[in-house]
C-alpha positions as CSV (number, residue, x, y, z in Angstrom):
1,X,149.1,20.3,-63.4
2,X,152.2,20.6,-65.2
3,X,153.8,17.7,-62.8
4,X,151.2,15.4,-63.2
5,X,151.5,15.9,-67.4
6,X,155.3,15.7,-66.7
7,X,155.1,12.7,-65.3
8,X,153.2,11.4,-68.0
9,X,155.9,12.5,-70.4
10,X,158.0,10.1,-67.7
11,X,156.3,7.0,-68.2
12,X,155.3,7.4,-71.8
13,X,159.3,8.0,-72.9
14,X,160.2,4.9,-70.7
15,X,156.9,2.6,-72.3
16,X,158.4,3.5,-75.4
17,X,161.8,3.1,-74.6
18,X,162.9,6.2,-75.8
19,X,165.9,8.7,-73.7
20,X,164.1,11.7,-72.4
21,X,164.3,14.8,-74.2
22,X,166.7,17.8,-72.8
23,X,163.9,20.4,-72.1
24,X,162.0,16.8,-69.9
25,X,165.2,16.5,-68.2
26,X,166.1,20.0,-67.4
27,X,162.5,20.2,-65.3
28,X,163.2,16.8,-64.1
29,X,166.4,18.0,-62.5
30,X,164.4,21.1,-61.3
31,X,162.3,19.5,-59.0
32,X,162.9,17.0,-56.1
33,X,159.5,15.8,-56.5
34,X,159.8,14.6,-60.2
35,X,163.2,13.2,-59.7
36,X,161.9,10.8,-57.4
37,X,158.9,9.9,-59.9
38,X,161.2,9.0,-62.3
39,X,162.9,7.0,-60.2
40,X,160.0,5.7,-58.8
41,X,159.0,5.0,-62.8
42,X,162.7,3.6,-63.7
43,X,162.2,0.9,-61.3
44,X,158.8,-0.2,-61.9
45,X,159.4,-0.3,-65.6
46,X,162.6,-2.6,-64.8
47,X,160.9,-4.7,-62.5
48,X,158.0,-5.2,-64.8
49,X,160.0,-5.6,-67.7
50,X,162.2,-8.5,-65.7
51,X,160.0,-10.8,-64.7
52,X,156.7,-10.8,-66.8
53,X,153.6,-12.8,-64.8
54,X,152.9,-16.4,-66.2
55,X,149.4,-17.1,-65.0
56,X,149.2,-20.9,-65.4
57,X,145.5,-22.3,-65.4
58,X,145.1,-25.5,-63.2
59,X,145.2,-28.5,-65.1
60,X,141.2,-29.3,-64.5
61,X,139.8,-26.2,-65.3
62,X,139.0,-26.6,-68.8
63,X,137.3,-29.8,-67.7
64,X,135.3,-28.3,-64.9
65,X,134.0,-25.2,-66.9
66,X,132.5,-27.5,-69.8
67,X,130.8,-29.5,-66.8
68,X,129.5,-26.1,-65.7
69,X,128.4,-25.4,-69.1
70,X,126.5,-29.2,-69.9
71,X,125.3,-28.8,-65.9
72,X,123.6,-25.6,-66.7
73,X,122.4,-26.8,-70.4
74,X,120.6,-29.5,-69.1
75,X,119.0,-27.4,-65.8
76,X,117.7,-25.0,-68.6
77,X,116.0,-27.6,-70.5
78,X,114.5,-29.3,-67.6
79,X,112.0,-26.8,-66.3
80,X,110.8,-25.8,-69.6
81,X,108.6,-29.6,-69.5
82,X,107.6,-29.2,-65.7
83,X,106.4,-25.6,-66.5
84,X,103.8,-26.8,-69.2
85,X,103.1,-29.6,-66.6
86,X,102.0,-26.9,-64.2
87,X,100.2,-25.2,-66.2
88,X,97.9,-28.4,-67.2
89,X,97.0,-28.9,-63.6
90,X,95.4,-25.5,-63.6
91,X,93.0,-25.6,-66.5
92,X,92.3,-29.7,-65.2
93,X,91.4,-28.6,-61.3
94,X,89.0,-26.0,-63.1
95,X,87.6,-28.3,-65.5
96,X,86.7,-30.8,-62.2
97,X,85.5,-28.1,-60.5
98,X,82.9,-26.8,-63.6
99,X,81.7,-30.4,-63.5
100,X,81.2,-30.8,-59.7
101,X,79.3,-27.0,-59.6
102,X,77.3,-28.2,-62.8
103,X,76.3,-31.6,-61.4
104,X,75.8,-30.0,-57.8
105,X,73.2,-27.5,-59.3
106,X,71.4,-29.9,-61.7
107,X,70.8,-32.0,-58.6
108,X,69.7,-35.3,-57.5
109,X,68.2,-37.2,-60.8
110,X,64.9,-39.7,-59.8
111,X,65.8,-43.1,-60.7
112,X,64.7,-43.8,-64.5
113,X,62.3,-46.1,-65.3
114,X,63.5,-49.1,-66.7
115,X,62.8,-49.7,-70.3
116,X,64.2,-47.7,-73.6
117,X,64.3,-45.1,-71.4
118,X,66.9,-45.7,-69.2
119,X,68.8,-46.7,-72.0
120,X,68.1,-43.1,-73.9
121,X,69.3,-41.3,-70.6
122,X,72.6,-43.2,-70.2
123,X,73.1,-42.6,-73.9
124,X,72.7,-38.7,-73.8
125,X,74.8,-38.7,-70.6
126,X,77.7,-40.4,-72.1
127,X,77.4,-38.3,-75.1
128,X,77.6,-35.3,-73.1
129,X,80.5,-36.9,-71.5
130,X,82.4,-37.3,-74.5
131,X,81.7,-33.6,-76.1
132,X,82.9,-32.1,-72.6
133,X,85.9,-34.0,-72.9
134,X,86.7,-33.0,-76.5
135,X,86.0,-29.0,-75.3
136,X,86.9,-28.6,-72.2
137,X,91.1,-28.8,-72.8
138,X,90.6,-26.9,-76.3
139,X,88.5,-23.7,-74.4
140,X,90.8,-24.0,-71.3
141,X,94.5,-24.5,-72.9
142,X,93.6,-21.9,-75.9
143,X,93.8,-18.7,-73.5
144,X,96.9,-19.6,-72.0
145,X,98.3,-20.6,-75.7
146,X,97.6,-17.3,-77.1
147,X,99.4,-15.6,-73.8
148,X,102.6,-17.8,-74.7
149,X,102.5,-16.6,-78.4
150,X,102.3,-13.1,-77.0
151,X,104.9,-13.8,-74.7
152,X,107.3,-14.9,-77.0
153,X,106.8,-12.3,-79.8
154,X,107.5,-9.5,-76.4
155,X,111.1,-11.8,-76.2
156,X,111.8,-11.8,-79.7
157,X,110.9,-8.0,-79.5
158,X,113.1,-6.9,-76.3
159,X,115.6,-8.7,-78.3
160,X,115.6,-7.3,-81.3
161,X,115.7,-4.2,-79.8
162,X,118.5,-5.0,-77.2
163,X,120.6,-6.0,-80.3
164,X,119.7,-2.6,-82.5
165,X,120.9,-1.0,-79.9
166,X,124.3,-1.7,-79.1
167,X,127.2,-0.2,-80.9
């Protein structure tokens, strides 16, 4: 214990580039075993001290980390489009498939007589038509709105709390 705190007292002196105090060099002289890591130290510290490293950065690399950077930018807002898109084909394959059970168990109409009747049938069916149209996308997108609101308000959350908590 008292070599390895020694030694510390080594490197600190020769980091600071102070001389080593008499009472440090009498127990350096002492012992083989911190003579030779202060050698060990003397020569590191010169060779470090002699040539410092000069890390160049490749000419292109600026360049090819902003292209990462637009690359990944673009990506990011890609997806966020074909995910609504995939969510429309859900509620729309349901909607179809309300309107094929519905027309499958009101089965097969007899042929109307012709006349104001006729007329008064084709009427009430495009009528009904239209009002399933204007419902169906409100009742079928308005769950799946509500779970995106709730979504989002979790992320702003987890956050908000991420953020608090860091130092």
């Amino acid at each position: 214990m008292k070599s390895w705190f020694t030694k510390l007292r080594i490197s600190t002196a020769l980091d600071a580039g102070h001389k080593l105090s008499v009472s440090l060099r009498r127990s350096i002289d002492s012992s083989e075993q911190l003579l030779g890591a202060e050698q060990e130290m003397k020569a590191l510290d010169s060779a470090l001290k002699q040539a410092p490293p000069r890390p160049q950065a490749p000419p292109g690399l600026h360049r090819s980390i902003m292209q990462a950077v637009r690359a990944a930018e673009r990506t990011q807002a890609d997806p966020r489009g074909l995910v609504f898109l995939r969510w429309m084909v859900a509620p729309l394959v349901a909607a179809l498939a309300l309107v094929a059970v519905w027309q499958g168990l009101r089965g097969r109409v007899a042929p109307p007589s012709k006349g104001a009747q006729s007329l008064a049938a084709a009427t009430t069916a495009l009528e009904m038509g239209g009002q399933l149209a204007q419902a169906a996308p409100s009742a079928v997108v308005a769950p799946l709105s509500d779970e995106l609101a709730r979504l989002n308000r979790d992320l702003d959350n987890t956050a908000q709390f991420i953020l608090a908590s860091l130092p």
